[in-house]
C-alpha positions in Angstrom: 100.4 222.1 101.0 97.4 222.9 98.9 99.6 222.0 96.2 99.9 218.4 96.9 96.5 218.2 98.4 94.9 218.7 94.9 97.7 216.6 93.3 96.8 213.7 95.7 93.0 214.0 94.9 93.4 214.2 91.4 95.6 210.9 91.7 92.9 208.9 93.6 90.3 210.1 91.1 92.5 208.9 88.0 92.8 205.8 89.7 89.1 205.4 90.7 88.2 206.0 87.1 90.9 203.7 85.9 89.2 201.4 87.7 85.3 201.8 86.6 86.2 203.5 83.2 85.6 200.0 81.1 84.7 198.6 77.3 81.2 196.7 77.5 79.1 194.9 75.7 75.2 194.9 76.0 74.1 192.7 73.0 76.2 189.5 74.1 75.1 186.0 74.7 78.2 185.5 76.3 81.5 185.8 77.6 84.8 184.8 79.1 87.9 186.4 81.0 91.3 186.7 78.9 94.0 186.1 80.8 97.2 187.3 78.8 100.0 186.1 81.2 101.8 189.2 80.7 102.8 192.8 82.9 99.2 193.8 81.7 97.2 194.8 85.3 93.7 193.6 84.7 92.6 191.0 82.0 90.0 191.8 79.4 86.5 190.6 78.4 86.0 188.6 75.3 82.0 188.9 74.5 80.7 186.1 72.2 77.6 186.6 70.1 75.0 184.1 68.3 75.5 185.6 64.6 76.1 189.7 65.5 76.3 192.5 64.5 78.2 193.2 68.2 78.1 196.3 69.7 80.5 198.0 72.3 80.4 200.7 74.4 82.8 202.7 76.5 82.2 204.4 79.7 84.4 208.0 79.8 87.3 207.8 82.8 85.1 210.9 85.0 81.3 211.2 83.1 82.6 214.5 81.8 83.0 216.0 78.3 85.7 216.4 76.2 87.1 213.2 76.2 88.6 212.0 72.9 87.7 208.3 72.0 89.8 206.7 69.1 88.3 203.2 68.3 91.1 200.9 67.0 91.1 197.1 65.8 94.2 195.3 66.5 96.2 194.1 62.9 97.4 190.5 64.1 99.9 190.4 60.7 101.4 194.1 61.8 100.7 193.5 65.5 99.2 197.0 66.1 96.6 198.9 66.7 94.6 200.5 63.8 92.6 203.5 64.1 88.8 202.8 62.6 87.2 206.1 63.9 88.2 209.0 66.2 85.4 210.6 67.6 84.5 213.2 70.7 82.7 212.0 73.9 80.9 208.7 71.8 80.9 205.9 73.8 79.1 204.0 71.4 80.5 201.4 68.6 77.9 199.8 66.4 77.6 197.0 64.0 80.8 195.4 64.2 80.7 192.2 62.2 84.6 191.3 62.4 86.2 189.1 64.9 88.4 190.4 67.0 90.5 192.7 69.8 88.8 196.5 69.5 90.3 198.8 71.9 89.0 202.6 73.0 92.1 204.7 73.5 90.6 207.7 75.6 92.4 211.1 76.0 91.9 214.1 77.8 94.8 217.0 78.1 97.2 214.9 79.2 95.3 211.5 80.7 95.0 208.6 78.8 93.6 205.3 79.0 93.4 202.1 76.8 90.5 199.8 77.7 89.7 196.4 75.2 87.5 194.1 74.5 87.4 190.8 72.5 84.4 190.2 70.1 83.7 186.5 68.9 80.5 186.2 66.3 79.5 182.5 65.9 77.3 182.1 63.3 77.3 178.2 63.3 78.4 175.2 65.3 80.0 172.1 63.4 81.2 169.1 65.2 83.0 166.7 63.5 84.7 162.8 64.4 88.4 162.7 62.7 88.0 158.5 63.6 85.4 157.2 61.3 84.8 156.6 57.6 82.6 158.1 55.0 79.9 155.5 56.4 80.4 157.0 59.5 81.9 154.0 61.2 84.3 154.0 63.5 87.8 153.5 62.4 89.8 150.7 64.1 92.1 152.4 66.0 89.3 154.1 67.6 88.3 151.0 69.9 89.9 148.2 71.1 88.7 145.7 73.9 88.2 147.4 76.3 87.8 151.2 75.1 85.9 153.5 72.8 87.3 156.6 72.3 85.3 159.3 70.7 87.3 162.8 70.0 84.7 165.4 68.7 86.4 168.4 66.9 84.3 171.6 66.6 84.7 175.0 63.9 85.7 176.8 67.5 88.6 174.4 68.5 91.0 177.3 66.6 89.7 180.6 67.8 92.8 182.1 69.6 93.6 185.3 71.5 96.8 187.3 71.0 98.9 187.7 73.8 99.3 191.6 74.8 101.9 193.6 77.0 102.4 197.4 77.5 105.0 199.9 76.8 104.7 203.0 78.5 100.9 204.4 77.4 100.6 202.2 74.4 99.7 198.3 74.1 101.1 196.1 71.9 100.7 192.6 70.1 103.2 189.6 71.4 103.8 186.6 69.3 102.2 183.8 71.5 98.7 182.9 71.5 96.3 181.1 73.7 92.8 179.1 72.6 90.0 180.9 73.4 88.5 177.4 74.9 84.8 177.6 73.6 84.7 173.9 73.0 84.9 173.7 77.4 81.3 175.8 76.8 79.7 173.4 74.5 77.2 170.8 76.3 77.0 167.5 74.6 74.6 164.6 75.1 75.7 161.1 74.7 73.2 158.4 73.9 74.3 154.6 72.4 71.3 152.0 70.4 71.0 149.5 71.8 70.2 151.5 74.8 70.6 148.9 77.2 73.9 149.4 77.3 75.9 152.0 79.4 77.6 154.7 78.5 80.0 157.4 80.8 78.2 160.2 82.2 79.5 163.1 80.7 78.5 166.3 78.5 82.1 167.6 76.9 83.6 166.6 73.2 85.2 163.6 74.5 83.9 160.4 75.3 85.8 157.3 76.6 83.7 154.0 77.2 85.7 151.9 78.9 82.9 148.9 78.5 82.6 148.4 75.0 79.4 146.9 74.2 79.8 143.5 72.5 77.3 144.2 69.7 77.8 146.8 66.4 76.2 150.0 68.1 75.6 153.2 67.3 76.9 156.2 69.4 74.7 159.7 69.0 76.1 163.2 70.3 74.1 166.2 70.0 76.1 169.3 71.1 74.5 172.6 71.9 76.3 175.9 72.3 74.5 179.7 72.8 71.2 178.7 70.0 73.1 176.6 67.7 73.1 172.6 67.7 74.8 169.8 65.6 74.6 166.2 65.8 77.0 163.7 65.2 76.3 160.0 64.9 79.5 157.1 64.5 78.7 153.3 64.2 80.9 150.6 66.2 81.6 147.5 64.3 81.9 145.6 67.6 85.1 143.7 68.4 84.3 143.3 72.3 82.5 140.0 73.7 80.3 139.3 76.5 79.8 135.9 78.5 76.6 135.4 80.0 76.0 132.1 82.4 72.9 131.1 83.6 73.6 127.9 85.8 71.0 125.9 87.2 70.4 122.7 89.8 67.8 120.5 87.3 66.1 117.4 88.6 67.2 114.3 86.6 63.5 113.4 85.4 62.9 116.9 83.9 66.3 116.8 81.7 66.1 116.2 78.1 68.1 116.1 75.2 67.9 116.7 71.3 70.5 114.2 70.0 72.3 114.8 66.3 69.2 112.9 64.7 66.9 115.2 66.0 65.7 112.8 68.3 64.6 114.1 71.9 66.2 111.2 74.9 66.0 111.7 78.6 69.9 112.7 79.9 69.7 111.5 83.1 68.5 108.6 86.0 64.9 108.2 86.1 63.8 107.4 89.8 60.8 106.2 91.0 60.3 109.6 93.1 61.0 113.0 91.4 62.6 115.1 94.5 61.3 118.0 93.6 60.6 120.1 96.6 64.5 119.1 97.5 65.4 121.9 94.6 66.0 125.3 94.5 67.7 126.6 91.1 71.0 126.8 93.0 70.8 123.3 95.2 70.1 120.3 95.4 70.8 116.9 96.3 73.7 115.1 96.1 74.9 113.5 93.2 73.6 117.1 91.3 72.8 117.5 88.0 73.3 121.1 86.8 72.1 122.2 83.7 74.3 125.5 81.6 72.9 128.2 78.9 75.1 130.7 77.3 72.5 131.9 74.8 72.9 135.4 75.7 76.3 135.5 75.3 77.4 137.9 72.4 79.7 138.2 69.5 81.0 135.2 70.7 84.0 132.9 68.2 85.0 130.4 71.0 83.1 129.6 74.7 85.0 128.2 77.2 83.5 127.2 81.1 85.4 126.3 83.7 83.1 123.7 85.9 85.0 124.3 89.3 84.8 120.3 90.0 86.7 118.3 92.4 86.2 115.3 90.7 88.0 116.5 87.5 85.7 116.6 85.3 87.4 118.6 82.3 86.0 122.0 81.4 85.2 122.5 77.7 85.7 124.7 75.2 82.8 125.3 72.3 81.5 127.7 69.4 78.0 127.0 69.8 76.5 129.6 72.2 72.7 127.9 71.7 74.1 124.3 72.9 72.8 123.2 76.5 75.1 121.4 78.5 74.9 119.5 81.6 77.0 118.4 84.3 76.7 116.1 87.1 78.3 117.0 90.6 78.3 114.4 93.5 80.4 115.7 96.3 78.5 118.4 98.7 79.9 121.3 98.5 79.7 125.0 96.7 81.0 125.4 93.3 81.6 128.7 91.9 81.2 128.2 87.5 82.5 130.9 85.4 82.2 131.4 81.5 85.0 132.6 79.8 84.2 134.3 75.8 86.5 135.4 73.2 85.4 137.1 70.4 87.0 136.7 66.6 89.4 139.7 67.4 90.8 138.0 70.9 88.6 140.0 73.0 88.0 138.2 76.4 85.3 138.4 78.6 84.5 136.8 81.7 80.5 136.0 83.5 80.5 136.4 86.8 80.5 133.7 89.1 76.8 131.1 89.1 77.4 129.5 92.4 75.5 125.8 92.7 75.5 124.1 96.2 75.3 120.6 96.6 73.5 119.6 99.6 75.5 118.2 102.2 73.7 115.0 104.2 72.4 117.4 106.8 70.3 114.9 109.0 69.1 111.2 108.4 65.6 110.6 109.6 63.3 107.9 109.0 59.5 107.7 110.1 58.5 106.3 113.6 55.0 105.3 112.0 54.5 103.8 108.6 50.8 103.0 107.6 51.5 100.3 104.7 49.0 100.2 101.5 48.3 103.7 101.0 48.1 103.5 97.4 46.9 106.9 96.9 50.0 108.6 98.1 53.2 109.0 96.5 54.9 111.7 98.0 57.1 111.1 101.2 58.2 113.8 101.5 56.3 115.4 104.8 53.2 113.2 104.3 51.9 109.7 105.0 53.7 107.4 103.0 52.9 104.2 100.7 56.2 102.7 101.7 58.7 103.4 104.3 62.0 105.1 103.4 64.1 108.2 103.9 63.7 111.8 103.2 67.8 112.3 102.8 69.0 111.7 99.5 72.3 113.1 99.5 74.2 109.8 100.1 76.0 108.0 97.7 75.5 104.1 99.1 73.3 102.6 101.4 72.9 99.2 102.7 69.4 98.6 105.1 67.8 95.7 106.6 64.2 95.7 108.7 63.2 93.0 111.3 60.2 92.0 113.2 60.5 91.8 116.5 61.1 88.2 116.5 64.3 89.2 114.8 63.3 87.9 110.7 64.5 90.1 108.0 61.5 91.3 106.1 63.4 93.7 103.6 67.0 94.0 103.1 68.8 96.5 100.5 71.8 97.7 99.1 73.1 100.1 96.4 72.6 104.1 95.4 70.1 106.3 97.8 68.1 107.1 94.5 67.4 103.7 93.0 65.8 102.5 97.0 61.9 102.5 96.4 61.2 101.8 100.0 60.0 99.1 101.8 56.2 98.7 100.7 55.5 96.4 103.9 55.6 93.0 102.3 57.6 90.3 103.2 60.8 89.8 100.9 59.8 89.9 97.7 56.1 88.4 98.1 53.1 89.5 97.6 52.2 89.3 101.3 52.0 92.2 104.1 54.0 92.3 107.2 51.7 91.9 110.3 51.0 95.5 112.0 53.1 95.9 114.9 56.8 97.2 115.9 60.0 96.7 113.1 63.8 97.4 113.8 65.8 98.9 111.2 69.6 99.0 110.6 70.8 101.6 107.9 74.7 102.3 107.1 75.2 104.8 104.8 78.3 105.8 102.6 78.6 109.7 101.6 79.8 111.2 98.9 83.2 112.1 98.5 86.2 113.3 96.3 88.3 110.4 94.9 91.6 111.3 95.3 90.8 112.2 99.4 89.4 109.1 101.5 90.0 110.9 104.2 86.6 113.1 103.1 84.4 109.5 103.5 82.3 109.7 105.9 79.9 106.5 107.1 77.0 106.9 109.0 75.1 104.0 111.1 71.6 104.1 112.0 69.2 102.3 114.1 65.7 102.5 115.0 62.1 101.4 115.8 58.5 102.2 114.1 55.0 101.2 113.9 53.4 98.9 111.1 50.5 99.7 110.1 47.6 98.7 107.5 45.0 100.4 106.0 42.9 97.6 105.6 42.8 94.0 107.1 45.1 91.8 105.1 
């Protein structure tokens, strides 16, 4: 009984020193697990160090003496262990400069252990771009329209462990082999000029930029790995485009032209009033004129725009990205105008949507007292007025006629919104004012509309009273 008592303590010491009794390192700067997929019980250490010498240490099965340590390297091309030195109770191996598996095969009577450890001396970091010249540019397989794809290699990508199993109290050396995987240590930072373009977040090897930028570029990685760094830099001859819109509602007296003489012209209708508090850069009254950059479009071989008008107006197609085009809309409504570039290698891009609004003829008001012969005010709108008219311009005809009270016209007209200067409170076409006193008005007005849908016309008829008045006696 006492027999089996000792026996069963000496087993559960042997196993409590199999499991502290260890290989270590205390010189590394670091280290990973090795997993050798095999009948092996625990994996092994594999300490890497910036430039060595490496040294090991081994830690006796029970801290008693006696033990015999035989420190082997393991012969990849024979796939053994070799003996390098056999020495008692040492637990010390210095100035190892050779990569490698070392093992410590410890014995005692009739105990033994094996315990390993890898050792991985880097004394430099190289990273290197298989995809671009000796100019460092890019190759063209490396990008395409809508990808760059950068593949750093580094000196490490090849370090490989050996695969290990037992055999009864010895270890030996398999055939298969497994990467080491330093490269998934090494911290890279990406950076692109011009900077004002995005790249992906991310700090590995490999860099995928799914949004070329539309310009030639260059693309900077610095890696870093235990003390050492390396930089890599690879230019982008850029084959990607990018269409840039910039819409905007214009009124028609501040649009100009430079024609193929050089000669500057006014586009657009000249009115007697200039409308400009009925614009925003995205509205304005009906019939609009909308004015369209594309300056800042880039790498750009053909431009085409797609005006989103219901009147069928063609979109157009051009080369020039510095030309400034215009575009008149009448019916209200929202139009959504997209720029479409291609580049000289087919590369598409699309802006994103300018949306212009064209006022719809939200209310027709006219003045219930109009002082006549104010010849210091021209603006109607929300002020005293020198002659008597609308604020709503948004309709495409009008036809109007004003009577005294004894039922003579004093002022008739018909034709566009725009072109009406208002009734100035003279008679007709005379020179001669309109006694002060009340004046009936009768306005029908015509909206705009698309041409292929009558159905959209809409008429309006208004009546009404206001006051005459002078400024002066007449």
């Amino acid at each position: 009984m006492q027999r089996l008592f000792l026996f069963f303590l000496l087993s559960i010491g042997a196993l409590t020193a199999s499991i502290h009794a260890q290989v270590y390192s205390v010189n590394h700067d670091n280290f990973l697990v090795v997993d050798y997929f095999s009948n092996l019980p625990i994996d092994d250490t594999a300490y890497i160090y910036q430039n060595g010498p490496a040294v090991l240490k081994a830690m006796s099965p029970d801290s008693t003496q006696g033990w015999e340590m035989r420190w082997q390297f393991l012969d990849t091309a024979n796939q053994v262990f070799v003996d390098q030195m056999t020495v008692t109770d040492s637990v010390s191996y210095d100035t190892i400069t050779n990569n490698g598996c070392y093992q410590v095969r410890m014995s005692k009577d009739t105990l033994v252990y094996n315990y390993r450890a890898w050792v991985l001396i880097i004394d430099t970091l190289d990273i290197v771009n298989p995809d671009k010249d000796e100019f460092d540019t890019l190759t063209p397989g490396a990008s395409t329209c809508s990808q760059v794809l950068i593949k750093l290699q580094t000196n490490l990508d090849d370090w490989m462990y050996t695969q290990l199993h037992r055999e009864g109290d010895s270890i030996y050396q398999t055939n298969n082999k497994f990467p080491f995987n330093l490269a998934d240590r090494i911290t890279v930072d990406w950076s692109i000029e011009p900077s004002k373009y995005d790249i992906p977040q991310t700090n590995g090897l490999i860099l995928n930029d799914n949004s070329p930028p539309p310009v030639n570029s260059t693309y900077t990685a610095e890696a870093r790995f235990l003390g050492f760094t390396d930089t890599d830099i690879a230019h982008l001859d850029a084959i990607a485009t990018e269409a840039v819109l910039t819409a905007e509602a214009v009124n028609y007296e501040h649009a100009f032209y430079i024609d193929s003489l050089g000669t500057s012209r006014q586009l657009l209708e000249n009115y007697r009033y200039n409308y400009d508090e009925l614009f925003t850069p995205s509205s304005g009254p009906a019939p609009l004129w909308v004015s369209f950059t594309f300056d800042e479009s880039e790498n750009v071989e053909e431009l085409h725009i797609n005006f989103d008008d219901t009147l069928g107006m063609d979109d157009s197609t051009f080369t020039d990205v510095d030309q400034l085009i215009y575009r008149k809309y009448n019916v209200p409504g929202t139009y959504d105008i997209v720029l479409r570039a291609t580049s000289s290698e087919g590369c598409e891009d699309e802006s994103a949507p300018q949306s212009i609004t064209v006022d719809e003829p939200d209310y027709f008001e006219l003045p219930n007292v109009f002082i006549a012969g104010r010849e210091d005010n021209y603006d109607f709108i929300g002020n005293l007025q020198d002659v008597f008219r609308m604020e709503d311009v948004s309709y495409q005809y009008i036809e109007i006629s004003i009577y005294n009270r004894w039922g003579r016209r004093v002022h008739e007209y018909k034709g566009e919104i725009k072109e009406w200067t208002g009734w100035d409170g003279k008679i007709g076409n005379s020179n001669n004012f309109a006694n002060p006193g009340v004046y009936y008005y009768v306005i029908r007005a015509t909206n705009w509309h698309p041409p292929d849908d009558p159905t959209a016309t809409r008429k309006i008829e208004e009546q009404g009273f206001f006051h005459l008045y002078h400024t002066r006696e007449q």
